[in-house]
N, C-alpha and C positions, 0 to 999 in steps of 0.2 A: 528461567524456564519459560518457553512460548508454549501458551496452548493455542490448539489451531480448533476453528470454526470448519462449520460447511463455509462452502462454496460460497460465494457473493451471488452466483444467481440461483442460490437455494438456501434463503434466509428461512430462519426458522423463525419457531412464535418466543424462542429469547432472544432475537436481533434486537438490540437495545433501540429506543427513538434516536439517540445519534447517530448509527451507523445507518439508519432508515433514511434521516435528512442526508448522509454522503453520498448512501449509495445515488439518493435521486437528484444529488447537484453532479456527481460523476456523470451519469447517463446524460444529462441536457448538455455538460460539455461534451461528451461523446458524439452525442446527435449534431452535434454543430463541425465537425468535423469531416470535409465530403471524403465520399469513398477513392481509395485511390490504386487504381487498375494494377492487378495481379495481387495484389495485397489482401489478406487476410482482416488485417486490422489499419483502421485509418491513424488510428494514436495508441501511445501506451496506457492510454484511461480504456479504452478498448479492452485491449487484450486484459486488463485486469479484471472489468465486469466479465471478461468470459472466462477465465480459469483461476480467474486470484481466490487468494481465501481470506477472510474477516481472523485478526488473531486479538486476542485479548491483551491489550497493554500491561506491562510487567514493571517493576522498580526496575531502575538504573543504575547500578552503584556509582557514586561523585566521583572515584576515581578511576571510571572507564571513559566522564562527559569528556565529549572533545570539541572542535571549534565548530561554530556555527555555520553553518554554509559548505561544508568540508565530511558530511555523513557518507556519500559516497566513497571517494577514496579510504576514507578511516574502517568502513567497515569490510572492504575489501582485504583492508591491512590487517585486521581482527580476524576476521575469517579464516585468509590463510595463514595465520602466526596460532590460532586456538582451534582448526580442524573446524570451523562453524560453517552451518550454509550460510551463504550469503544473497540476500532476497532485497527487490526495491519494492518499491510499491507507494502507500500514500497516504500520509498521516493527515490528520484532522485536526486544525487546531483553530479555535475562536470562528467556526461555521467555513473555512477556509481549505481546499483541498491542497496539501504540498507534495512535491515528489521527495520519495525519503527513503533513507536503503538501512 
């Protein structure tokens, strides 16, 4: 089960200190990205500071882990085989922002 957060740009006073140190290594790459004519968002770190949502990391059962580097297609697969939504976005691991679906 995912539970969902506000909004990333309406942390509250339990945004944890790690999600505090992503949101503001996301923003600096954000910033570092020029604007690009007719476009809303310069990048996908973008568009997630403005509408993404912070969710609370869940267990994983061992026998849904799939291959390293392959979470997009796999949860694509999940999604439409189990009725799930299917969301990317951007995990946090060892100070390190990754793109993760």
């Amino acid at each position: 089960m995912i539970v969902r957060a506000p909004r990333i740009s309406e942390p509250t006073d339990t945004t944890s200190t790690a999600e505090i140190e992503m949101l503001t290594a996301l923003r600096s790459f954000a910033d570092r990205w020029p604007p690009v004519p007719r476009w809303r968002y310069s990048s996908a770190v973008g568009l997630l500071l403005d509408v993404g949502q912070l969710y609370t990391p869940q267990s994983w059962p061992d026998s849904a882990l799939g291959d390293p580097g392959n979470c997009h297609v796999e949860s694509v697969s999940w999604a439409i085989a189990r009725d799930w939504a299917y969301v990317e976005g951007v995990a946090w691991h060892e100070g390190v922002p990754l793109d993760h679906a």
